[in-house]
C-alpha positions as CSV (number, residue, x, y, z in Angstrom):
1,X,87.0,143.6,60.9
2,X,90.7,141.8,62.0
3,X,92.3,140.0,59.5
4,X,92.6,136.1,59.8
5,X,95.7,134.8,61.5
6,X,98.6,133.7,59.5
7,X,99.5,130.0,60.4
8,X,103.1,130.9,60.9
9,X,104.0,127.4,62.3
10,X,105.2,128.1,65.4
11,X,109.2,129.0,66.4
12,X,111.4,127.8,64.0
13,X,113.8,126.9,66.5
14,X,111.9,126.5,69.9
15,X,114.2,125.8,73.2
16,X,111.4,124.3,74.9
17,X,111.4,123.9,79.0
18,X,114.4,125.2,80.8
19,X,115.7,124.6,84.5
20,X,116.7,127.6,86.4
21,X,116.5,128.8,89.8
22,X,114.2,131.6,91.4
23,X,115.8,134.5,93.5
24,X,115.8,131.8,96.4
25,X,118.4,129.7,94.7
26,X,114.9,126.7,94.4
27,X,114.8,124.6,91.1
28,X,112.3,126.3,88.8
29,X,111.4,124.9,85.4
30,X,110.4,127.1,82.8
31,X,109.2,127.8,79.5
32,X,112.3,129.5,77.5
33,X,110.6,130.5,75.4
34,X,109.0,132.5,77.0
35,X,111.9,133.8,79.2
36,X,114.0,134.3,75.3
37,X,111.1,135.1,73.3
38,X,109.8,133.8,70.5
39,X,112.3,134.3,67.7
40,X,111.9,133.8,64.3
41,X,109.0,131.7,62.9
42,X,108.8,128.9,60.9
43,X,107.0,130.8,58.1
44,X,109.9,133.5,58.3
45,X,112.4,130.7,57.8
46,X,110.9,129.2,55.0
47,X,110.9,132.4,53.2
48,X,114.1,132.9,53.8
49,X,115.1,130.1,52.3
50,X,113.3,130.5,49.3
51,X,114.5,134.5,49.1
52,X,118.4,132.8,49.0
53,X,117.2,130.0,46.6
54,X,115.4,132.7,44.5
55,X,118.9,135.0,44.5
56,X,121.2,132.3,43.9
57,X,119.1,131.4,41.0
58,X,118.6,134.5,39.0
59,X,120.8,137.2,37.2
60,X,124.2,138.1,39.2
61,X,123.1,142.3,40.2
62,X,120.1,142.0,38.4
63,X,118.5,142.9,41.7
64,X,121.1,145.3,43.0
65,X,123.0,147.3,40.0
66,X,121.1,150.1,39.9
67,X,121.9,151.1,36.4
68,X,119.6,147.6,35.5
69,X,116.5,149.2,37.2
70,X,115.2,152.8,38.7
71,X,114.7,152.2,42.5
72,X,111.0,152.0,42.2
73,X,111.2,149.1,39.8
74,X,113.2,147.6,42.0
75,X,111.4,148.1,45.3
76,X,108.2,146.7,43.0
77,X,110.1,143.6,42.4
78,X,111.7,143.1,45.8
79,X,108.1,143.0,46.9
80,X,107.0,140.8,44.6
81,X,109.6,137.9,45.3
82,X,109.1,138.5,49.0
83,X,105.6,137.9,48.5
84,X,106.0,134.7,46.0
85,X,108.6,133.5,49.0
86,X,106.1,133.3,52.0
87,X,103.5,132.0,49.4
88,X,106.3,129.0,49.1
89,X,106.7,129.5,53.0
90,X,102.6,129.3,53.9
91,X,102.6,126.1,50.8
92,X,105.5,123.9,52.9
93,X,103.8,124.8,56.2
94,X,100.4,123.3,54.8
95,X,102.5,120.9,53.3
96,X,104.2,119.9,56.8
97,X,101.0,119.1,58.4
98,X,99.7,116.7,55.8
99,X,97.1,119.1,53.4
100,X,99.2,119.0,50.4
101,X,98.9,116.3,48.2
């Protein structure tokens, strides 16, 4: 059984339709997004944003002195604030479509 999809919310900086020319030197419009690829999503965005928002807030090398925690403790909690991040990152994208009140 497949997982359910993600609403990632699309590219989080889409380019939209381009104008180039074929191998004929002919106007050809095109979708450059699909000629770049998709890039990041919206969802990876967001939690990105809350990741920086989360370090800025919290204890200068709290995350990264490694004398403060033994790796595994620390690879534990690096996956727990990426998970709380695209949990803030899913909220704002149900948010941006209206089904947050």
């Amino acid at each position: 059984m497949s997982q359910p999809r993600i609403d990632d919310g699309g590219p989080a900086f889409p380019l939209g339709v381009a104008m180039t020319r074929n191998v004929n030197h002919d106007p050809v419009m095109i979708d450059s997004s699909d000629r770049c690829g998709g890039g990041m999503s919206l969802r990876d965005y967001f939690a990105g944003k809350a990741l920086a928002g989360y370090l800025v807030d919290n204890e200068p090398g709290s995350l990264v002195n490694p004398s403060f925690q033994a790796p595994n403790e620390t690879f534990d909690l690096a996956t727990k604030i990426a998970r709380r991040c695209y949990a803030f990152a899913d909220a704002m994208i149900v948010a941006r479509k209206g089904g947050a009140s």
